[in-house]
C-alpha positions in Angstrom: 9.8 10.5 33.2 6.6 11.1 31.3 4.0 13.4 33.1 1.0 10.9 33.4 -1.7 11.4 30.3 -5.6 12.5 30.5 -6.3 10.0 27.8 -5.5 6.6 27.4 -6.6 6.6 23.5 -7.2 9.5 20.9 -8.9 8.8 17.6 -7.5 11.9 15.5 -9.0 12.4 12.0 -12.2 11.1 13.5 -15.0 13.1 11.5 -14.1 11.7 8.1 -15.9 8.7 6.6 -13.3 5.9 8.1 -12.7 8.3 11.1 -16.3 8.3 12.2 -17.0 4.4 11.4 -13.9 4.2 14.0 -15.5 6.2 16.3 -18.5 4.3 16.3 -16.8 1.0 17.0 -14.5 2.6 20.0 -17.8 3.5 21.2 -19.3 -0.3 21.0 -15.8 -2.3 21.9 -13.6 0.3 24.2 -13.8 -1.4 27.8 -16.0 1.4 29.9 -13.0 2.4 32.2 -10.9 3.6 28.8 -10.7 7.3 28.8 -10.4 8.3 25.2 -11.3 11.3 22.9 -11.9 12.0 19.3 -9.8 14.4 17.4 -9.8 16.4 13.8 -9.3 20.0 12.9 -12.6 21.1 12.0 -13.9 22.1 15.5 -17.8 21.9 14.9 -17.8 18.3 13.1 -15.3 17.2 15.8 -17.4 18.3 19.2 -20.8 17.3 17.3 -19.3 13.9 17.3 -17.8 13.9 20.7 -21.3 14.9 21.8 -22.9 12.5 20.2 -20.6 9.7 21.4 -20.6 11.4 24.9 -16.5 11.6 24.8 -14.3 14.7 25.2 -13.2 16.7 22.1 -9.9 17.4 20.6 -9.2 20.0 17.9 -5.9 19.2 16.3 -4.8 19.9 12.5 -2.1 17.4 11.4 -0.4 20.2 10.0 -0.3 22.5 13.1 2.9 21.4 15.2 1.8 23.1 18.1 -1.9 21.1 18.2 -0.3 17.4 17.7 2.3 18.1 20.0 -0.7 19.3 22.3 -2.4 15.7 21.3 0.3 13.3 21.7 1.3 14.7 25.0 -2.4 14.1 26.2 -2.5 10.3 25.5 -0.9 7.0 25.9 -2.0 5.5 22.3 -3.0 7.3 19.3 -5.2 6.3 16.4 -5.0 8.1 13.1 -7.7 8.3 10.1 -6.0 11.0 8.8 -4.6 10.9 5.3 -3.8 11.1 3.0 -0.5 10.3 5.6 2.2 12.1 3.1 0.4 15.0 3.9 -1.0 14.6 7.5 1.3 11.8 9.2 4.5 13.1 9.5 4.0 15.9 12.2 1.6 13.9 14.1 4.3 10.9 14.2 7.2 13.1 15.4 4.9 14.5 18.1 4.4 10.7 18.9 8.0 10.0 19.0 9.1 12.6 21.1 6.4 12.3 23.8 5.9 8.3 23.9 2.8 8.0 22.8 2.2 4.5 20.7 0.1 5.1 17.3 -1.1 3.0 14.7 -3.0 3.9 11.6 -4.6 2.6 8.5 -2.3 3.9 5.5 -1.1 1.6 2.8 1.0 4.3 1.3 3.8 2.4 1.5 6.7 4.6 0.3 5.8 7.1 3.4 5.9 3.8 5.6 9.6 3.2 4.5 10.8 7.2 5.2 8.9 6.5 8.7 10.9 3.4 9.6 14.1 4.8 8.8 13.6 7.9 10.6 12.0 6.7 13.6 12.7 2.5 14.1 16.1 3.5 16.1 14.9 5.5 18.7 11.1 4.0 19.2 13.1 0.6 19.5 15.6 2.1 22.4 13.1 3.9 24.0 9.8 1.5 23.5 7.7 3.5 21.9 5.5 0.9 19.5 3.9 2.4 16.2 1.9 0.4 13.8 1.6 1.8 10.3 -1.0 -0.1 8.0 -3.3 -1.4 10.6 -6.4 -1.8 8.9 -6.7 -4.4 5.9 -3.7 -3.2 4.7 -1.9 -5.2 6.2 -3.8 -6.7 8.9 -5.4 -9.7 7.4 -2.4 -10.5 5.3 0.2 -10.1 8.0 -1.7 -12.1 10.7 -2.8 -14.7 8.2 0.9 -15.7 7.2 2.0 -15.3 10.2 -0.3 -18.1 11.3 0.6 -20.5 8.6 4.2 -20.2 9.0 3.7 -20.9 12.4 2.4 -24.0 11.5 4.4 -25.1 8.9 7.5 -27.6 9.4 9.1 -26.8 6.5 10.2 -23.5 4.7 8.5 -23.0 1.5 7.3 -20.0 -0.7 4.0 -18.4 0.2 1.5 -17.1 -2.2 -2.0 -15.2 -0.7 -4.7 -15.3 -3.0 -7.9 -12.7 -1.9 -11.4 -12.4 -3.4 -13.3 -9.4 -2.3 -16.4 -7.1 -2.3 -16.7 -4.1 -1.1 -16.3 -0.2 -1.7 -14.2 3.2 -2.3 -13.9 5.9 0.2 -13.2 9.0 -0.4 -10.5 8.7 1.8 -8.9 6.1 0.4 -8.8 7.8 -3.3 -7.5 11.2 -1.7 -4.7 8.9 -0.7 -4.1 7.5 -3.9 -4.0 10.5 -5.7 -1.5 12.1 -3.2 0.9 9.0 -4.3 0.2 9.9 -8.1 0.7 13.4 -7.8 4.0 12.3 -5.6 5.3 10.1 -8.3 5.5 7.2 -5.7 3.1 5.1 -8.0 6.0 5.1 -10.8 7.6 1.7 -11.5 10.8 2.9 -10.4 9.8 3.7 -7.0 7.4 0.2 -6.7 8.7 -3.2 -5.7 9.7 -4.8 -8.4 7.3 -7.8 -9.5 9.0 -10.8 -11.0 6.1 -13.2 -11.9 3.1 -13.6 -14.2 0.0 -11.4 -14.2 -2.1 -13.8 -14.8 -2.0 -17.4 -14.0 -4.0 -20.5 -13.2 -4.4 -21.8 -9.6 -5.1 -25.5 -10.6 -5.6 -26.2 -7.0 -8.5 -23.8 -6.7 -10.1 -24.3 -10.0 -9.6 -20.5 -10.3 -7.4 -18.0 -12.2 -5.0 -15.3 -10.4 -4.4 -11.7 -11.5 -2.7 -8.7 -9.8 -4.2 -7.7 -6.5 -4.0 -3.7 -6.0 -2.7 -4.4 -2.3 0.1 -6.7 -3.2 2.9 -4.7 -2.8 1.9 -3.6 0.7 0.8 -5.9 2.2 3.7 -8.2 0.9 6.2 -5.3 2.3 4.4 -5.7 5.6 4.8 -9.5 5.4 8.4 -9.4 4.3 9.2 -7.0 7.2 7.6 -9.4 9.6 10.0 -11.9 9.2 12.9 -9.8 9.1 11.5 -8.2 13.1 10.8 -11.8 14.5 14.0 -12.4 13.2 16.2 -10.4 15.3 16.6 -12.6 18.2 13.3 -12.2 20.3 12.5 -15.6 20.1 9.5 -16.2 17.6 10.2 -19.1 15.2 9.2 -17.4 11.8 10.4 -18.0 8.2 11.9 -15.6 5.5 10.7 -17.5 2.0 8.9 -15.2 -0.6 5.1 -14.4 0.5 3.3 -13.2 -3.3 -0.3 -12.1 -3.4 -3.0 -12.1 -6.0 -6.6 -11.6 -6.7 -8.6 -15.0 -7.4 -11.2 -14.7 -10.3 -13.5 -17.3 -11.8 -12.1 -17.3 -15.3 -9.1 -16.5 -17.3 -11.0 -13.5 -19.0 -12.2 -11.8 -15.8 -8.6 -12.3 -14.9 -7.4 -10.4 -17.9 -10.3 -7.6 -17.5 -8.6 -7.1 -13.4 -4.9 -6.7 -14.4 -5.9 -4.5 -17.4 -8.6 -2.2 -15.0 -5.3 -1.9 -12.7 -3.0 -0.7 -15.0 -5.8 1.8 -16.2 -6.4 2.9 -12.4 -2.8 3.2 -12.3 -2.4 5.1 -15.4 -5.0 7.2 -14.4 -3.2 8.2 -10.7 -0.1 8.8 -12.5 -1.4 11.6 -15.1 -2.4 14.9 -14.1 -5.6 14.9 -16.3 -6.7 11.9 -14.8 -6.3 12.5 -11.3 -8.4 15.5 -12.5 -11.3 13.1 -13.1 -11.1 10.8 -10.5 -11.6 14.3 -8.3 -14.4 15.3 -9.9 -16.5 12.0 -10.5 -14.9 9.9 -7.5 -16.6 10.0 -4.0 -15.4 12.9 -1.9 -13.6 13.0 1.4 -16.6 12.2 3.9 -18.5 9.6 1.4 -18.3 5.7 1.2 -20.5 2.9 0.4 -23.9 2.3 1.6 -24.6 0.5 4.7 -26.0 -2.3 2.8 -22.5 -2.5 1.0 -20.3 -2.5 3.3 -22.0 -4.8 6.0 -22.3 -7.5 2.9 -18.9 -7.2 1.9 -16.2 -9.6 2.6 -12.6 -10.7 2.0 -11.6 -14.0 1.3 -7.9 -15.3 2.2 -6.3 -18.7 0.9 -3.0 -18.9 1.8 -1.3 -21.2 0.0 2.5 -23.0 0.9 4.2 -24.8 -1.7 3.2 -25.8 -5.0 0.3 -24.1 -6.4 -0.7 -27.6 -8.1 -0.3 -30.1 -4.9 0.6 -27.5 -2.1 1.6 -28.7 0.9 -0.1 -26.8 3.3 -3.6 -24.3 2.6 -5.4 -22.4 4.9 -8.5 -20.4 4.2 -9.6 -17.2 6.2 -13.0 -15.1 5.7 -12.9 -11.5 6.6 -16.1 -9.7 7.4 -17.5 -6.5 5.9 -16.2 -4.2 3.6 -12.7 -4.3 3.1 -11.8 -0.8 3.0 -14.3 0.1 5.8 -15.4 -2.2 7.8 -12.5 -4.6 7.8 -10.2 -1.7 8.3 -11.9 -0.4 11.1 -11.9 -3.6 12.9 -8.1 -4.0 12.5 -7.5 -0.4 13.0 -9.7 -0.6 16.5 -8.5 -3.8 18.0 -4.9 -2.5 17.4 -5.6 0.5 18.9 -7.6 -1.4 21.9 -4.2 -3.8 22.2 -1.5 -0.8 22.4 -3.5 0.6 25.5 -3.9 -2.4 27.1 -0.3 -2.8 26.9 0.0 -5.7 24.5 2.6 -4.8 22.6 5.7 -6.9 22.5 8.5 -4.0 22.0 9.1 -1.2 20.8 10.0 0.2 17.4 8.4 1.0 13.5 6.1 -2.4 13.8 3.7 -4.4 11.7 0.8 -5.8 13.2 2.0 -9.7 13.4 5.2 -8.5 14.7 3.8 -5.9 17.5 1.4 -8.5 18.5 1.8 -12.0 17.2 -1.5 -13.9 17.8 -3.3 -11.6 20.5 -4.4 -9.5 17.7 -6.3 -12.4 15.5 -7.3 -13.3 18.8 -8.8 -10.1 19.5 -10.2 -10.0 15.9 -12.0 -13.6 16.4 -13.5 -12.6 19.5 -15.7 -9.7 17.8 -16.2 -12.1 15.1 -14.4 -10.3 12.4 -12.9 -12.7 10.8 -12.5 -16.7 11.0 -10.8 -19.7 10.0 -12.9 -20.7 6.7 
């Protein structure tokens, strides 16, 4: 039997731009008998934080053994900003695994999602160890959002999300990009496959759809939700195809969005460019302004059926930026659910499968998102 833990939550990877944004809204929304602790490997930026949040200090480097061993053993749940999670994640999740400590993270990366659910589902299912890859708005809003329609549905029809949003780049975030590029994992050979139109009208919406950069996460997420509530616990849920998009006012902005992807893309996938994005991109440790991210939003219309007379739409707004403050929401009520012992079983989870509708309902309560 497990040795009981000092900590019932650890925040590892907590000094970078996400990490300290997380920090910050542990501090505001952790119930005041939660022991937790911030983590990272630089040892003065992770005790300046811990003082300033008045919370113990960890120094763990994801790529020490010895330290996340040290970590995982110490808690019951851990968070993790640290990525790029190719690089970081997989000692820290092993160290999870072994000790039975539940973790959950913000990565979208999703070919490192697939090595973790094949090495890891097995066992965390047998033994009950939860993790939660892709936490934050990958996939959270997605997931929970079709989850909630099919719920309601009473018939099984195709899906298709459709997102606008504002908001900013991390430095973060493009560190784990670029660790997919210089992987080869952004190739079209190791992508899903994407058998539909780039751009198309929504006649519906009065609006035009073009590729959304999150798609193929957050529709592997989706997908993966069905197949869990699927395998016999219960959960009515429906496997039809879920496809997402970004909505755009005209069909020239919509053209200008897939053709800025593919550059993006292009640009991730060459050396030389990667090379520029490092040098003109925001570091590690910067992000938008305040301003930026607290008027940023993301917008959900979930859509069943045809897209001209569908039979069912629902409508979500998300607050804040999507890469920062949306994320950090997700990421922290996910985090807040695993300690209080939310989770519905064990395994290599998403978020709508982990927790069905406690987490939206933990999301609507700090007024993160709501039914629009």
């Amino acid at each position: 039997m497990r040795a009981a833990a000092t900590f019932d939550l650890v925040l590892q990877g907590a000094t970078g731009f996400t990490g300290q944004l997380a920090a910050e809204e542990l501090a505001l929304r952790a119930p005041k008998d939660l022991r937790w602790a911030v983590a990272g490997r630089d040892r003065a930026r992770v005790t300046a934080l811990a003082a300033k949040l008045g919370v113990p200090a960890i120094i763990a480097d994801g790529l020490d053994p010895l330290a996340v061993a040290d970590l995982a053993k110490q808690t019951r749940v851990v968070l993790s900003c640290a990525g790029p999670f190719s690089r970081y994640g997989d000692l820290l999740i092993d160290a999870c695994v072994e000790h039975g400590t539940h973790y959950a993270d913000l990565t979208g990366e999703l070919p490192w999602i697939e090595r973790i659910i094949a090495r890891h589902h097995e066992r965390c299912t047998s033994e009950g160890t939860t993790l939660v890859p892709a936490s934050g708005f990958d996939s959270v809003p997605a997931d929970l959002g079709v989850f909630t329609l099919r719920q309601e549905l009473d018939q099984d029809v195709p899906l298709n999300g459709f997102f606008s949003v504002r908001g900013g780049l991390n430095g973060g975030t493009l560190q784990s990009g670029i660790a997919l590029g210089e992987q080869g994992e952004l190739r079209p050979k190791t992508m899903p496959p994407i058998a539909r139109q780039e751009v198309f009208p929504v006649p519906s919406l009065k609006r035009w759809a073009a590729p959304f950069i999150m798609a193929a996460v957050n529709e592997s997420v989706v997908a993966r939700t069905a197949v869990l509530l699927n395998e016999g616990h219960g959960t009515k849920t429906q496997d039809t195809p879920y496809h997402e998009h970004l909505l755009v006012r005209s069909r020239f902005k919509a053209h200008i969005m897939a053709a800025t992807l593919k550059f993006s893309n292009a640009m991730l996938n060459s050396s030389m460019g990667r090379k520029l994005l490092q040098r003109f991109g925001p570091k590690p440790g910067e992000g938008p302004s305040d301003e930026s991210m607290h008027t940023g939003f993301a917008r959900l219309t979930l859509m069943a059926g045809s897209l001209e007379q569908p039979h069912a739409t629902q409508r979500w707004l998300w607050k804040g930026d999507p890469s920062n403050r949306i994320t950090v929401h997700c990421l922290v009520q996910t985090g807040l659910a695993l300690a209080a012992g939310e989770a519905r079983r064990g395994g290599v989870l998403t978020p709508a499968s982990a927790f069905g509708a406690t987490l939206l309902q933990r999301l609507e309560a700090i007024d993160a998102v709501q039914r629009a």
